[in-house]
PDB file with one MODEL, atoms N, CA, C and O in Angstrom:
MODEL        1
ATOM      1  N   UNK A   1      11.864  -4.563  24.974  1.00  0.00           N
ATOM      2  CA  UNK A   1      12.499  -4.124  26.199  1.00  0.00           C
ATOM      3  C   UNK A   1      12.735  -2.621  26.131  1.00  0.00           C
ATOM      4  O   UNK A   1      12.357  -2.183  25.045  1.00  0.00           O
ATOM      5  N   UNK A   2      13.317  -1.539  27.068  1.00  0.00           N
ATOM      6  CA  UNK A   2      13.220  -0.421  27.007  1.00  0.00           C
ATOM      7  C   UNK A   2      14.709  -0.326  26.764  1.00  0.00           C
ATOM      8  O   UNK A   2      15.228   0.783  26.634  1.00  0.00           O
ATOM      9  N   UNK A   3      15.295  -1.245  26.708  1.00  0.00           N
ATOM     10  CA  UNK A   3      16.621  -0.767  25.866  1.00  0.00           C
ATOM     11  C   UNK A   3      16.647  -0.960  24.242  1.00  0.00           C
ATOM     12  O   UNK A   3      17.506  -0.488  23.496  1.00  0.00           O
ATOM     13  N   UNK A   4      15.721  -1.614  23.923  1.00  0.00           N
ATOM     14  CA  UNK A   4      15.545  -1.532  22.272  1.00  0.00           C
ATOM     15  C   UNK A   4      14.830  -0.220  21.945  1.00  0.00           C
ATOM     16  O   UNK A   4      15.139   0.492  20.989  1.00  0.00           O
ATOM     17  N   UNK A   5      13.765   0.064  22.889  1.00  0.00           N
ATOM     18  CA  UNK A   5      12.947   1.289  22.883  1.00  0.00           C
ATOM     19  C   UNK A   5      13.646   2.639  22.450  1.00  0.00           C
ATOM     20  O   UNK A   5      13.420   3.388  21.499  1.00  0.00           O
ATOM     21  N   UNK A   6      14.571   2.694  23.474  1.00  0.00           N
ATOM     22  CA  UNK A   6      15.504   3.962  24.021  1.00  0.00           C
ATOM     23  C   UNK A   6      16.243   3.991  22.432  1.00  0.00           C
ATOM     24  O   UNK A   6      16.019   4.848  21.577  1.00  0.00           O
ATOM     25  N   UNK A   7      17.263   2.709  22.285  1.00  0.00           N
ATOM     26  CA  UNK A   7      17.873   2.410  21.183  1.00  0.00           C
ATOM     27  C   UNK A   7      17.449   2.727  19.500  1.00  0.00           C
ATOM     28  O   UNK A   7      18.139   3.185  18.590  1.00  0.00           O
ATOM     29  N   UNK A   8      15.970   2.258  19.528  1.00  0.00           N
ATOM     30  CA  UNK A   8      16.189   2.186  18.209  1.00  0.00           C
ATOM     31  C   UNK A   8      14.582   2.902  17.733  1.00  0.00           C
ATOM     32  O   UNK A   8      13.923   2.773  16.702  1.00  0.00           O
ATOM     33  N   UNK A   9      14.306   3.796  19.171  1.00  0.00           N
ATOM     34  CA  UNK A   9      13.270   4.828  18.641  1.00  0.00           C
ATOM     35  C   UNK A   9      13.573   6.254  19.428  1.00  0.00           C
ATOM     36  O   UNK A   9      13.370   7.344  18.894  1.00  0.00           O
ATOM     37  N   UNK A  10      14.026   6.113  20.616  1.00  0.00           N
ATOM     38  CA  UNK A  10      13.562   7.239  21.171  1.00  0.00           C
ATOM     39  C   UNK A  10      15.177   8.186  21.085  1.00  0.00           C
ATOM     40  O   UNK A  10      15.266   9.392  21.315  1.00  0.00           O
ATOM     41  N   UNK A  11      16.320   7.283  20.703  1.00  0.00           N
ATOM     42  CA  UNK A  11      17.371   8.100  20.281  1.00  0.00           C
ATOM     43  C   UNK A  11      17.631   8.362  18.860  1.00  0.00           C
ATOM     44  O   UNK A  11      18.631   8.882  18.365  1.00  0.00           O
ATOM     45  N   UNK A  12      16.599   7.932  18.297  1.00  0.00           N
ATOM     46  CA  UNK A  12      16.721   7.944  16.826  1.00  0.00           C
ATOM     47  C   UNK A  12      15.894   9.041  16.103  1.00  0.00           C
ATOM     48  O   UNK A  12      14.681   8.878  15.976  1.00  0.00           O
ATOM     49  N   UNK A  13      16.654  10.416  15.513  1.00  0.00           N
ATOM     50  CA  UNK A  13      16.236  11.447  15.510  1.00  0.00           C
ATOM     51  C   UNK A  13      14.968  11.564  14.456  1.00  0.00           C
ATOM     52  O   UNK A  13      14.160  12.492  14.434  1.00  0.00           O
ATOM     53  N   UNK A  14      14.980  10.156  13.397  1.00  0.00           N
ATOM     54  CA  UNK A  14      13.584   9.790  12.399  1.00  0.00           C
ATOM     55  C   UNK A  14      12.554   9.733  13.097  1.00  0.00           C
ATOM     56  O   UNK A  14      11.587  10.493  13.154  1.00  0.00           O
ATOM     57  N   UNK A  15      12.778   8.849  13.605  1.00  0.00           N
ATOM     58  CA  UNK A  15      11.378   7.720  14.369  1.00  0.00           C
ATOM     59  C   UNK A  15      10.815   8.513  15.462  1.00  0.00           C
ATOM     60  O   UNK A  15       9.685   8.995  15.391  1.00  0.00           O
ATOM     61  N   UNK A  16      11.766   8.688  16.707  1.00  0.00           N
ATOM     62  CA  UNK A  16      11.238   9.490  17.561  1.00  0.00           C
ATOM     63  C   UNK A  16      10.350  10.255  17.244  1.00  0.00           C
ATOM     64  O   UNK A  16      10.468  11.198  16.461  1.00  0.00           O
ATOM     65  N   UNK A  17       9.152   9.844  17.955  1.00  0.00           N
ATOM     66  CA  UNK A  17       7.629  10.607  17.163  1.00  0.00           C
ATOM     67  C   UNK A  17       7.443  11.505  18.301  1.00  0.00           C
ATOM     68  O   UNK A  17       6.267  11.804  18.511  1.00  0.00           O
ATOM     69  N   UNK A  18       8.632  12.188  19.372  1.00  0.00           N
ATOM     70  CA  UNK A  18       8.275  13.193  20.659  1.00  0.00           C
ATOM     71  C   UNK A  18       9.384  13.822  20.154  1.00  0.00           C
ATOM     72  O   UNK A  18       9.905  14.308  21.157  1.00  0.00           O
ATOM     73  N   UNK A  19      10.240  14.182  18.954  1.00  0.00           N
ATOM     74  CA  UNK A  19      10.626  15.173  18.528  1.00  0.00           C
ATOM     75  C   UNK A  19      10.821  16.434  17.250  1.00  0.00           C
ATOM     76  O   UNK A  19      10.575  15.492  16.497  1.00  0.00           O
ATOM     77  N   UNK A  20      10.875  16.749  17.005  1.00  0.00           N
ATOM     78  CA  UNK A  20      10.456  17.925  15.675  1.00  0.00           C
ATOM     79  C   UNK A  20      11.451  17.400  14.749  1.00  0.00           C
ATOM     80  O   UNK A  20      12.627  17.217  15.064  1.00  0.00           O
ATOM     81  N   UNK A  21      10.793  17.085  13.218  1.00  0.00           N
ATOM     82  CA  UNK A  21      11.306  17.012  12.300  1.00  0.00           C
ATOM     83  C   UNK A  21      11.580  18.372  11.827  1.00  0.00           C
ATOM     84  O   UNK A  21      10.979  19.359  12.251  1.00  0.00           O
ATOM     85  N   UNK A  22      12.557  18.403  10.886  1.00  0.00           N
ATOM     86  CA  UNK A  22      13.276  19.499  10.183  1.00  0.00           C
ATOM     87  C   UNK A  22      12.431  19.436   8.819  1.00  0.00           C
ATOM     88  O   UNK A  22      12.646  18.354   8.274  1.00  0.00           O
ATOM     89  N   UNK A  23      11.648  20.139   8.175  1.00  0.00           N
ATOM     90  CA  UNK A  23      10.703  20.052   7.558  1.00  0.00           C
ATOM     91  C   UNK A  23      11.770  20.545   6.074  1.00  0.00           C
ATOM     92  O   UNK A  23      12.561  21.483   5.979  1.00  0.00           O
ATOM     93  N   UNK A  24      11.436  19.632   5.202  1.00  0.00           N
ATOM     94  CA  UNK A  24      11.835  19.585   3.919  1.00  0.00           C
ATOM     95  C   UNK A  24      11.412  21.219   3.307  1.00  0.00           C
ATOM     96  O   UNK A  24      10.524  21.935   3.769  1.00  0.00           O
ATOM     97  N   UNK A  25      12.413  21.576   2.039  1.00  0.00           N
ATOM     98  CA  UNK A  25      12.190  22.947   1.873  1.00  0.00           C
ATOM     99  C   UNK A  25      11.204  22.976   0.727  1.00  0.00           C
ATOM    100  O   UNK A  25      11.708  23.415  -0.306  1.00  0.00           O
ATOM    101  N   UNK A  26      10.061  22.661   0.642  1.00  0.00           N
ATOM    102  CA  UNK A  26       8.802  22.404   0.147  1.00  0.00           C
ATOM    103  C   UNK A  26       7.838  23.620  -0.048  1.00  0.00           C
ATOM    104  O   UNK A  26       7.322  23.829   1.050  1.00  0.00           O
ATOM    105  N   UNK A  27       7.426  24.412  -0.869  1.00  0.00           N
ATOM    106  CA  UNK A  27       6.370  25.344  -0.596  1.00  0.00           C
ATOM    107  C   UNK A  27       5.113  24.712  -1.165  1.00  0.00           C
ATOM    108  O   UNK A  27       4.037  25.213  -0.838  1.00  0.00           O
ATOM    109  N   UNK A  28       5.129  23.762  -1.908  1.00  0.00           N
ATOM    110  CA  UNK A  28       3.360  23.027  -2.051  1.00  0.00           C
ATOM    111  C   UNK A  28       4.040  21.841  -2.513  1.00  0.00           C
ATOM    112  O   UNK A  28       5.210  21.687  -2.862  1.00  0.00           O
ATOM    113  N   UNK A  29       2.804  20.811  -2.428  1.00  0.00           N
ATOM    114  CA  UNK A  29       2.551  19.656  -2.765  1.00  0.00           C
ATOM    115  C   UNK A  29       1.361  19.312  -3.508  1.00  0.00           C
ATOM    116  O   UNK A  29       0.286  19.759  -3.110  1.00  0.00           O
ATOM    117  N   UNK A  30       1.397  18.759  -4.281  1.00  0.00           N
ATOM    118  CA  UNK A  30       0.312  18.291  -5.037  1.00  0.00           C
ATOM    119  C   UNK A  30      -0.422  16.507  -5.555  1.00  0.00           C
ATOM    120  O   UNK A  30       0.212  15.590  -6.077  1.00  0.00           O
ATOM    121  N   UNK A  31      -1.137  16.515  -5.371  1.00  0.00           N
ATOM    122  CA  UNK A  31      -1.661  15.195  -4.797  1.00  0.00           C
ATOM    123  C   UNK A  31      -2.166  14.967  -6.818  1.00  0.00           C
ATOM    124  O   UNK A  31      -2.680  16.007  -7.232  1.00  0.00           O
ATOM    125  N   UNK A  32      -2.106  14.303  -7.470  1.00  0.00           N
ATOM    126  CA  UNK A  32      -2.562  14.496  -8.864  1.00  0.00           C
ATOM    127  C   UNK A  32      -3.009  13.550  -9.384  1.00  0.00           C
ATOM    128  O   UNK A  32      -2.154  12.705  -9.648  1.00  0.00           O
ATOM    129  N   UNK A  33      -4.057  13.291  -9.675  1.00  0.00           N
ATOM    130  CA  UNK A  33      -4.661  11.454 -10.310  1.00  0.00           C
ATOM    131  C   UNK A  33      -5.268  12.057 -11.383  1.00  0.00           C
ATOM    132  O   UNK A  33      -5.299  13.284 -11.485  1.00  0.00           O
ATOM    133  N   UNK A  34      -5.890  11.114 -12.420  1.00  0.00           N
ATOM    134  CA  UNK A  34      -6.584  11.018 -13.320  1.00  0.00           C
ATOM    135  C   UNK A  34      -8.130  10.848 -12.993  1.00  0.00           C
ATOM    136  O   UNK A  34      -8.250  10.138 -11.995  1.00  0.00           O
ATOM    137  N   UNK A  35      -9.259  11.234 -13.466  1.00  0.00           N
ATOM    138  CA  UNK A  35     -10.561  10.978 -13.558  1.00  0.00           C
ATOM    139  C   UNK A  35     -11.163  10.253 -14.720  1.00  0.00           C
ATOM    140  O   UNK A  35     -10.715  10.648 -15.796  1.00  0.00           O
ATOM    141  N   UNK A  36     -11.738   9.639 -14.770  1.00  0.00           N
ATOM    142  CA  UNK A  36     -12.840   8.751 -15.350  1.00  0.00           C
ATOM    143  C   UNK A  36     -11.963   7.647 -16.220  1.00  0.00           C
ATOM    144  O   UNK A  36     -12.071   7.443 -17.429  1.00  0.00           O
ATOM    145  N   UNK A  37     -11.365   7.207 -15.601  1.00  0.00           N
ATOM    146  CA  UNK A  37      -9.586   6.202 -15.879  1.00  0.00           C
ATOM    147  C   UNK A  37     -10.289   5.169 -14.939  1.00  0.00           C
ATOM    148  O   UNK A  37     -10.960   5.428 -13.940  1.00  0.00           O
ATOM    149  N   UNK A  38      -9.962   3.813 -15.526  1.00  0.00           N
ATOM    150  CA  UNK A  38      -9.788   2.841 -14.717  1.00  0.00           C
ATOM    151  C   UNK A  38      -9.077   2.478 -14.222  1.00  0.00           C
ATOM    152  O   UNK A  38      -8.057   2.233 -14.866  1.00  0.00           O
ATOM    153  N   UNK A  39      -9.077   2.157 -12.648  1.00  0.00           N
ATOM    154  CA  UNK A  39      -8.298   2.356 -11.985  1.00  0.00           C
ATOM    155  C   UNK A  39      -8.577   1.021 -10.809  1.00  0.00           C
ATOM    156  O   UNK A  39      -9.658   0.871 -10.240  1.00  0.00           O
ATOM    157  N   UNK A  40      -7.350   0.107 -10.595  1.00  0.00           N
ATOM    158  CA  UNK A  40      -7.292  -1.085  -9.763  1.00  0.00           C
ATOM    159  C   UNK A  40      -7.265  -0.762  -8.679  1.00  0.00           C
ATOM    160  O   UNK A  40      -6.371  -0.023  -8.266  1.00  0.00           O
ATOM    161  N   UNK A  41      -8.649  -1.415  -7.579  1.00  0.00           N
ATOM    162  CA  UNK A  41      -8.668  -0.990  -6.329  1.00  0.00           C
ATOM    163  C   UNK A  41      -9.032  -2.142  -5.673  1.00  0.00           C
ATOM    164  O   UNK A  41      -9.568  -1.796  -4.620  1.00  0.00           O
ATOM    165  N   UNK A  42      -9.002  -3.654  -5.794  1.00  0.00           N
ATOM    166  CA  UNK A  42      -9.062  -4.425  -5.291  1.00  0.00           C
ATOM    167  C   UNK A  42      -8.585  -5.711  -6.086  1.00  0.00           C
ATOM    168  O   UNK A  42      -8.424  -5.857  -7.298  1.00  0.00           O
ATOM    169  N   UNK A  43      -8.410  -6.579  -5.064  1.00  0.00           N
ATOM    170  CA  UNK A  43      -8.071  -8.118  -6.072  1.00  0.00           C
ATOM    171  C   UNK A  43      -8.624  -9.358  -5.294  1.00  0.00           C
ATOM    172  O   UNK A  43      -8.538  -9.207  -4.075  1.00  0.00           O
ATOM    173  N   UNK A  44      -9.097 -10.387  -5.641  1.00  0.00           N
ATOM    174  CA  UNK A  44      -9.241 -11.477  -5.074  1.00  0.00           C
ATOM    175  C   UNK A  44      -8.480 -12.480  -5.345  1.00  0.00           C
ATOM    176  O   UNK A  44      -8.139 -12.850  -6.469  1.00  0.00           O
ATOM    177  N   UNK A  45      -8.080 -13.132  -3.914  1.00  0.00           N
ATOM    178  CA  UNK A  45      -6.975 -14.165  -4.236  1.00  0.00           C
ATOM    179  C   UNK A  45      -7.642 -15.309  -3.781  1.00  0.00           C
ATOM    180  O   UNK A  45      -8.626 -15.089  -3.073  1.00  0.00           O
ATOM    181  N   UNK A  46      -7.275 -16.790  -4.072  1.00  0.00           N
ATOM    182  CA  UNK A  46      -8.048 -17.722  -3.850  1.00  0.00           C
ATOM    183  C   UNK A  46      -6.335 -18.647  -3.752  1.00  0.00           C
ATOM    184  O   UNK A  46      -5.386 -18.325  -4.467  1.00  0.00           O
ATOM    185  N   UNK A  47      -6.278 -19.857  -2.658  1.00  0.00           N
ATOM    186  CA  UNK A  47      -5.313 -20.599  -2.375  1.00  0.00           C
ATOM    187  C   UNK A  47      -5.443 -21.270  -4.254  1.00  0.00           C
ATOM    188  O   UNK A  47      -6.394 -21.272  -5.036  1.00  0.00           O
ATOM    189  N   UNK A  48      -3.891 -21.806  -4.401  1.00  0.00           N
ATOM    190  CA  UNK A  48      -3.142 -22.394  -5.290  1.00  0.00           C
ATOM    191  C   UNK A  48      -2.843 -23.732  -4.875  1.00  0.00           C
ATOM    192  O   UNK A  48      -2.658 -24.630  -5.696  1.00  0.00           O
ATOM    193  N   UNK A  49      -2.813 -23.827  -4.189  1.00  0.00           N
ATOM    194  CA  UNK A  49      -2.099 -25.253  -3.869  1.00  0.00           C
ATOM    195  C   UNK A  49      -0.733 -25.526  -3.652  1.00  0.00           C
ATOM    196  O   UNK A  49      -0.272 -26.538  -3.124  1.00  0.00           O
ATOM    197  N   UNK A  50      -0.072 -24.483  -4.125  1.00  0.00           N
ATOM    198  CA  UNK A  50       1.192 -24.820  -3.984  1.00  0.00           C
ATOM    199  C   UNK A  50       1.860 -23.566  -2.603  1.00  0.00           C
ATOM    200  O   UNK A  50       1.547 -22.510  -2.054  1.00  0.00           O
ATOM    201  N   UNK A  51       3.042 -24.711  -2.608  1.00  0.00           N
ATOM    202  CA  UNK A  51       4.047 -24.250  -0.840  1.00  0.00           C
ATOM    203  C   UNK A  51       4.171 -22.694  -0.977  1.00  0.00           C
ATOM    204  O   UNK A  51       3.748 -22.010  -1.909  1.00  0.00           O
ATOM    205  N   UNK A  52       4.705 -22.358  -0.078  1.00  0.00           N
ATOM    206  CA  UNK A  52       4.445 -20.744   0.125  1.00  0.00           C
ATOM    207  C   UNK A  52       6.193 -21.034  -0.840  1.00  0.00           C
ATOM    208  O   UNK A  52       6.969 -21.987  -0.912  1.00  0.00           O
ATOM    209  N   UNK A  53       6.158 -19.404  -1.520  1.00  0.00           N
ATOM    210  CA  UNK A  53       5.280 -18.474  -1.348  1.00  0.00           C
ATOM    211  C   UNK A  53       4.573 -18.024  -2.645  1.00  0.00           C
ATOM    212  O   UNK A  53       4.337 -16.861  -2.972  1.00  0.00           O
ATOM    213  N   UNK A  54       4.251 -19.256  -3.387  1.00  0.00           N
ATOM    214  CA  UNK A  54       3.255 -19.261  -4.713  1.00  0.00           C
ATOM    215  C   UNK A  54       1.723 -19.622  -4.124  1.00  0.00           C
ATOM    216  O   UNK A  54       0.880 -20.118  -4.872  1.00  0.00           O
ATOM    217  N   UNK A  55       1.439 -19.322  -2.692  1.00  0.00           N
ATOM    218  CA  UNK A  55       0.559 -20.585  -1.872  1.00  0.00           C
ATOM    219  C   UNK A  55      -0.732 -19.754  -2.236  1.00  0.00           C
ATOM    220  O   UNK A  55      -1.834 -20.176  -1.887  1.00  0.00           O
ATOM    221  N   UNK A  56      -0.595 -18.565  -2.940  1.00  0.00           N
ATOM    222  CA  UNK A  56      -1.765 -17.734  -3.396  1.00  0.00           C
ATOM    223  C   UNK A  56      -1.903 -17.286  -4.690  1.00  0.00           C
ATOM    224  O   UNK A  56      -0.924 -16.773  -5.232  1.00  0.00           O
ATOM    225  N   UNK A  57      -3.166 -17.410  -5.405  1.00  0.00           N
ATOM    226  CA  UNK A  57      -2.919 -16.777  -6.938  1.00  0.00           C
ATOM    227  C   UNK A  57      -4.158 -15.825  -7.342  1.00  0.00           C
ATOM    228  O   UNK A  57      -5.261 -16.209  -6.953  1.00  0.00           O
ATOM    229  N   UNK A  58      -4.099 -14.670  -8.053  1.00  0.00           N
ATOM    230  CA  UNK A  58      -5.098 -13.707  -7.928  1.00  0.00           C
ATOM    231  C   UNK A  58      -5.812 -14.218  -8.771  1.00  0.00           C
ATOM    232  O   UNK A  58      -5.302 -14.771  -9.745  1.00  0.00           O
ATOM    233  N   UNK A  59      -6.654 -14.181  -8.664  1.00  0.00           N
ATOM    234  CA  UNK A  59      -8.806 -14.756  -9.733  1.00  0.00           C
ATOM    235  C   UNK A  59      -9.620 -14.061  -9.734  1.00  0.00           C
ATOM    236  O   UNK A  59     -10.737 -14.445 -10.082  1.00  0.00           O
ATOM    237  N   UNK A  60      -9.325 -12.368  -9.229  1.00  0.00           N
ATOM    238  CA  UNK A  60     -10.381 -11.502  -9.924  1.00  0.00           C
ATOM    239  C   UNK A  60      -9.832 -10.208  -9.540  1.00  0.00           C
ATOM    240  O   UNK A  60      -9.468  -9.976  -8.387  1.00  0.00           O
ATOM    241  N   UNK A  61      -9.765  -9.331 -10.526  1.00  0.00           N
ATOM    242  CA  UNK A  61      -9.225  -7.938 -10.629  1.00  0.00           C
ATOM    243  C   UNK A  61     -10.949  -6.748  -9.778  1.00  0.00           C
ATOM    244  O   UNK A  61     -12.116  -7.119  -9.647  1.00  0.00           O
ATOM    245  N   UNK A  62     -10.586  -5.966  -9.566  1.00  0.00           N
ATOM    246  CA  UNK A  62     -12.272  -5.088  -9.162  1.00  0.00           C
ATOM    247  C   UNK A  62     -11.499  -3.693  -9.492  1.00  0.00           C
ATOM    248  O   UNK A  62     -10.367  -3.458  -9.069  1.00  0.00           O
ATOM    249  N   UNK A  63     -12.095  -2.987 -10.131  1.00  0.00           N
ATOM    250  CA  UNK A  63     -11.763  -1.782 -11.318  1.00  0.00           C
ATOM    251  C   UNK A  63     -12.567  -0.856 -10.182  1.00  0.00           C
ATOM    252  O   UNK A  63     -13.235  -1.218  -9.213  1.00  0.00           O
ATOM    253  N   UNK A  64     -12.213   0.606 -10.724  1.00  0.00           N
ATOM    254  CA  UNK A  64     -13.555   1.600 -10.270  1.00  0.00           C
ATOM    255  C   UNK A  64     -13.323   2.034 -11.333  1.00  0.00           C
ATOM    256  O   UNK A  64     -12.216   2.004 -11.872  1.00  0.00           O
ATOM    257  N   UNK A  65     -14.913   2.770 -12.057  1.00  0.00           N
ATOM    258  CA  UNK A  65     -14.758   3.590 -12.980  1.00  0.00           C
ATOM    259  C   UNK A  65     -15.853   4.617 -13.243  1.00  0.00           C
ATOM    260  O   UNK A  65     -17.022   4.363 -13.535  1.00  0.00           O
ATOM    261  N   UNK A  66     -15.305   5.788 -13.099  1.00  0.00           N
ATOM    262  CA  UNK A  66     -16.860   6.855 -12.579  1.00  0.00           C
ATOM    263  C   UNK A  66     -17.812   6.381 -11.374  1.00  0.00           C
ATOM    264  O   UNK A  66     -19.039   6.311 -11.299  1.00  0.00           O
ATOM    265  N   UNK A  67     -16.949   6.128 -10.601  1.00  0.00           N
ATOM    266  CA  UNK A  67     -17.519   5.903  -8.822  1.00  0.00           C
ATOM    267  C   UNK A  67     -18.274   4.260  -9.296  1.00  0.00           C
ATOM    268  O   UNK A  67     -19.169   3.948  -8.510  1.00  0.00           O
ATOM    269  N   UNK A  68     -18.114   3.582 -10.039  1.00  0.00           N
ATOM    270  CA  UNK A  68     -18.840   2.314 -10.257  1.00  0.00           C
ATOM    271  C   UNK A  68     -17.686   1.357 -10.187  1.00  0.00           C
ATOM    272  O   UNK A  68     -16.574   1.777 -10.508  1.00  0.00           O
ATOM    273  N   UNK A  69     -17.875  -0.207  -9.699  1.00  0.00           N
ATOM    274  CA  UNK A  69     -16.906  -0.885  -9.119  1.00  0.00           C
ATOM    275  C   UNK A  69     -17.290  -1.850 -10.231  1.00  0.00           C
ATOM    276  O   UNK A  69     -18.466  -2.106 -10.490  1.00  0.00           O
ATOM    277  N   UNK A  70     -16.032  -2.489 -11.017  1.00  0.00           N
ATOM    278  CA  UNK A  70     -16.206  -3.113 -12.224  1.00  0.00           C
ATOM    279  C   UNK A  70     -15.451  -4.566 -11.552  1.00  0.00           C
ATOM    280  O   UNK A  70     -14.533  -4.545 -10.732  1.00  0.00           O
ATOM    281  N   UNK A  71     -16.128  -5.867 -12.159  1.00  0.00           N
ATOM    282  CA  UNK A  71     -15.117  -7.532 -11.472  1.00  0.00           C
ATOM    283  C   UNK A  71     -14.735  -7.775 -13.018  1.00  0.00           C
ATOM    284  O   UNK A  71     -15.356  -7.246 -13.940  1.00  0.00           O
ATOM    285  N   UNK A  72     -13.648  -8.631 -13.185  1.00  0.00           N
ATOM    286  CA  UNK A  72     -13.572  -8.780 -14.380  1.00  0.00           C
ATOM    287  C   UNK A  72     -12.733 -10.503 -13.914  1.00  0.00           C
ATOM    288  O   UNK A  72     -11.920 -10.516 -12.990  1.00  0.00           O
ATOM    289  N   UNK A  73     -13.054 -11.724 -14.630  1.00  0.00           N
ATOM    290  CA  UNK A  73     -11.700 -12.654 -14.344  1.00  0.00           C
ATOM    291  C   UNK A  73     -10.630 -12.537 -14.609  1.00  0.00           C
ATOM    292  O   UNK A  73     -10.408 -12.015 -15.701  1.00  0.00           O
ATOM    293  N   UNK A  74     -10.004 -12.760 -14.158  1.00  0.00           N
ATOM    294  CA  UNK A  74      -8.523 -12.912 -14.252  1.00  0.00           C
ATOM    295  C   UNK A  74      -7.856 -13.890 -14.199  1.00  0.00           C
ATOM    296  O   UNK A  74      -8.088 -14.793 -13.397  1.00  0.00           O
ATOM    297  N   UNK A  75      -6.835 -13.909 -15.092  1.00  0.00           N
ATOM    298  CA  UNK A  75      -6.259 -15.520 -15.645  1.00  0.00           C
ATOM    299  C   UNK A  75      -4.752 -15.421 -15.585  1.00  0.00           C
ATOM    300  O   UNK A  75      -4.252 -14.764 -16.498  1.00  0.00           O
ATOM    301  N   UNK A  76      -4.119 -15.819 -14.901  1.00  0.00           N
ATOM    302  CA  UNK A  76      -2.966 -15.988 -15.027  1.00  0.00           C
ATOM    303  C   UNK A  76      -2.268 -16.387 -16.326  1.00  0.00           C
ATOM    304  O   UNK A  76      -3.018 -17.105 -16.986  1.00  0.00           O
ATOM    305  N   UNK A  77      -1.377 -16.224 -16.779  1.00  0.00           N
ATOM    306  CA  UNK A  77      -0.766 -16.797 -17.989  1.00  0.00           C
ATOM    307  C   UNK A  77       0.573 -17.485 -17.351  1.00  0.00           C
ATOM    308  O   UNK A  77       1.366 -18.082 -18.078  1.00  0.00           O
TER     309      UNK A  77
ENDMDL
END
């Protein structure tokens, strides 16, 4: 409704995305990762059987490593 609107975005000095944030006193940022590190960029989940919210369990990890995408199984313990 446009009273939740008004309420809980457009008077709200965060969210309101039509007014100027006050910009943190920051002179750089730096973005910093590791190279040729393996590194988790996907997972496959396959149903469990059991009620939510165990109703999913992961069964395969997918790595990158030097731009190459590695599967490995994965086993719960």
């Amino acid at each position: 409704t446009l009273y939740h609107l008004n309420k809980f975005y457009l008077e709200d000095p965060i969210l309101n995305p039509l007014t100027l944030w006050k910009r943190p006193p920051l002179k750089n940022i730096f973005c910093i990762y590791g190279i040729d590190l393996k590194t988790e960029v996907g997972y496959h989940y396959a149903p469990s059987g059991k009620p939510y919210p165990d109703n999913w369990i992961i069964t395969d990890v997918i790595y990158e490593t030097g731009g190459v995408l590695q599967s490995r199984r994965y086993r719960e313990t």
